[in-house]
C-alpha positions, 0 to 999 in steps of 0.5 A: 601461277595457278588458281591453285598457288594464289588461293594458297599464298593467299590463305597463308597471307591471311593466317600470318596476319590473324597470328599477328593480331591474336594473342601469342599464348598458343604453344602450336606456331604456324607453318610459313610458306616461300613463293616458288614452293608447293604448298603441301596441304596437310600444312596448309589444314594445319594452319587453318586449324590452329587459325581457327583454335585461336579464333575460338579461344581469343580473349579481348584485352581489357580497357581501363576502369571507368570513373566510379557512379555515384552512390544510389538510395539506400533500399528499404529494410529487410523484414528481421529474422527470426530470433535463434534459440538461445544458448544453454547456460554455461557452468557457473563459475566457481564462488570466490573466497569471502572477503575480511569483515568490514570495520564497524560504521558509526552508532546513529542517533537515538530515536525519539522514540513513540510515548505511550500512556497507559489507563491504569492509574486513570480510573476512579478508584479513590473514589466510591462515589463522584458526584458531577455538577452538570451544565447544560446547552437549554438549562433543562434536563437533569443538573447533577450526576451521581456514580457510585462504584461496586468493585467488590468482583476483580477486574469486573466493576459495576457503575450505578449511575444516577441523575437528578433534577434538584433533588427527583431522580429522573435517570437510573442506569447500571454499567458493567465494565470488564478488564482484562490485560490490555482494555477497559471494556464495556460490555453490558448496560441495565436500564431502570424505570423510576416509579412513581414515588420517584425513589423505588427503580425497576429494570426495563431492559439490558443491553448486552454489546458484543464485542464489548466497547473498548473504552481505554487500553494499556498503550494509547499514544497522542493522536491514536484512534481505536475503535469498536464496531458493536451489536446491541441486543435489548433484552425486554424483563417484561416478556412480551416486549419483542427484544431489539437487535441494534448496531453501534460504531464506537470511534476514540481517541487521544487527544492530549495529555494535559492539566485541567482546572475543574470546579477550582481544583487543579488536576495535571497530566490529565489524558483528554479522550473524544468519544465519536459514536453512532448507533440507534441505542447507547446514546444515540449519535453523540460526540464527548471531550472526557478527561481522566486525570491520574491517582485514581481520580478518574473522569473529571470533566465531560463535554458531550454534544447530541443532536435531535430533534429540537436541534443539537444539545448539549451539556458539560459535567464537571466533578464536585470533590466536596460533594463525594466519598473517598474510599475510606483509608485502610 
């Protein structure tokens, strides 16, 4: 046999094993060749190509899946995105119908309820003069007072206002007073000297108080505070003395309505007032207890405590019935 016989049955050997061991899912089937038999060549290329077509195109068999590894760390977070843009709103829905009225809840309790008192009534207007025994801390100064009343213009009542030492007058003071729907208001003070004969007075100086102290008013209820922040100006009669220009803080309060024993007379539901005052003028720095009792009796008793120089003083003024006058009956 010739070279040319074996390298063909040789390659057609080799193409039936690569067909035996390449997929079967080529359509062109391979051109077999018998021994004693020329090989023609255009088969024998055909072979090779459709050898070589498998051979390019073969795809392995898989194996089975391996055992799955375990699980590794988590990774870090992502940075976070940016947040979208919000939605437009949806149309609102349509209102519901109203439902039936409720039954009506239980009445609650009544309250009790915030009691006020009224100075009306709690002046001096039984009275045209009062005259007040007066006890003081050092037994010096003056021991008896005197208030005598002019109400001769409405709603604008004048209080002279006297002290002696036995029978010497040693103070002289006039009060003015306004009252309007609400207040009891002191808004002016003259003060005298007392001449030499100890009986004929003349005026030194006013004092006018804006805004007028707001000694009472028409709604005070226990433990109320009110209070008037004031300038004084002292007007000098002379002419030459300069006038002064001073400031006042008036704090007051209701501390109690109350009865009283004063001189052996008994007063009841008396309205017991503290006075809590500072300033340069009007008194100075004092505080005062008074207490006003009801049927135009008026101020009754007074603790007033000063200090000064010499140490704080004090005094009490209790009123004396039997030594005033009554407004003459009608």
């Amino acid at each position: 046999m010739s070279n040319y016989k074996i390298n063909k049955t040789g390659a057609a050997i080799s193409a039936v094993c690569l067909s035996l061991t390449l997929g079967s899912v080529h359509a062109a089937p391979l051109v077999n060749f018998s021994n004693g038999t020329a090989a023609d060549a255009d088969d024998v290329n055909a072979n090779f190509n459709e050898l070589a077509t498998r051979i390019e195109t073969i795809s392995l068999t898989p194996g089975a899946d391996g055992t799955d590894g375990a699980t590794g760390p988590q990774g870090p977070a992502g940075p976070q995105g940016n947040q979208g843009n919000q939605g437009n709103p949806g149309i609102q829905g349509i209102q519901g119908l109203k439902g039936d009225t409720g039954a009506q809840g239980p009445a609650g309790n009544d309250g009790a309820g915030v009691v006020t008192y009224s100075w009306s009534g709690y002046g001096s207007a039984a009275w045209d003069k009062k005259v007040f025994i007066v006890t003081q801390s050092d037994g010096v100064s003056f021991d008896r007072e005197e208030r005598t009343f002019d109400r001769s213009v409405t709603n604008f009542p004048v209080m002279t206002r006297q002290r002696f030492t036995g029978s010497t007058l040693i103070r002289h003071h006039v009060l003015h007073f306004s009252i309007d729907t609400t207040d009891f208001l002191l808004y002016q003070i003259d003060n005298f000297v007392i001449e030499a004969d100890g009986v004929t007075v003349t005026l030194n100086n006013e004092q006018t108080i804006s805004p007028a102290i707001n000694t009472r008013n028409i709604n005070m209820a226990l433990g109320m505070n009110w209070g008037t922040g004031s300038q004084v100006t002292t007007t000098y009669i002379d002419g030459t003395t300069p006038n002064l220009v001073s400031f006042s803080t008036d704090t007051r309060s209701l501390l109690a309505v109350e009865d009283i024993m004063v001189q052996g007379v008994a007063y009841s539901a008396c309205q017991k007032i503290m006075i809590d005052r500072a300033a340069s003028v009007l008194g100075s720095h004092f505080k005062e207890i008074n207490w006003y009792c009801p049927g135009g009796t008026g101020l009754v008793k007074s603790i007033h405590i000063r200090p000064d120089n010499a140490g704080t003083r004090s005094r009490m003024l209790e009123f004396d019935p039997a030594q005033s006058t009554a407004v003459p009956a009608i």
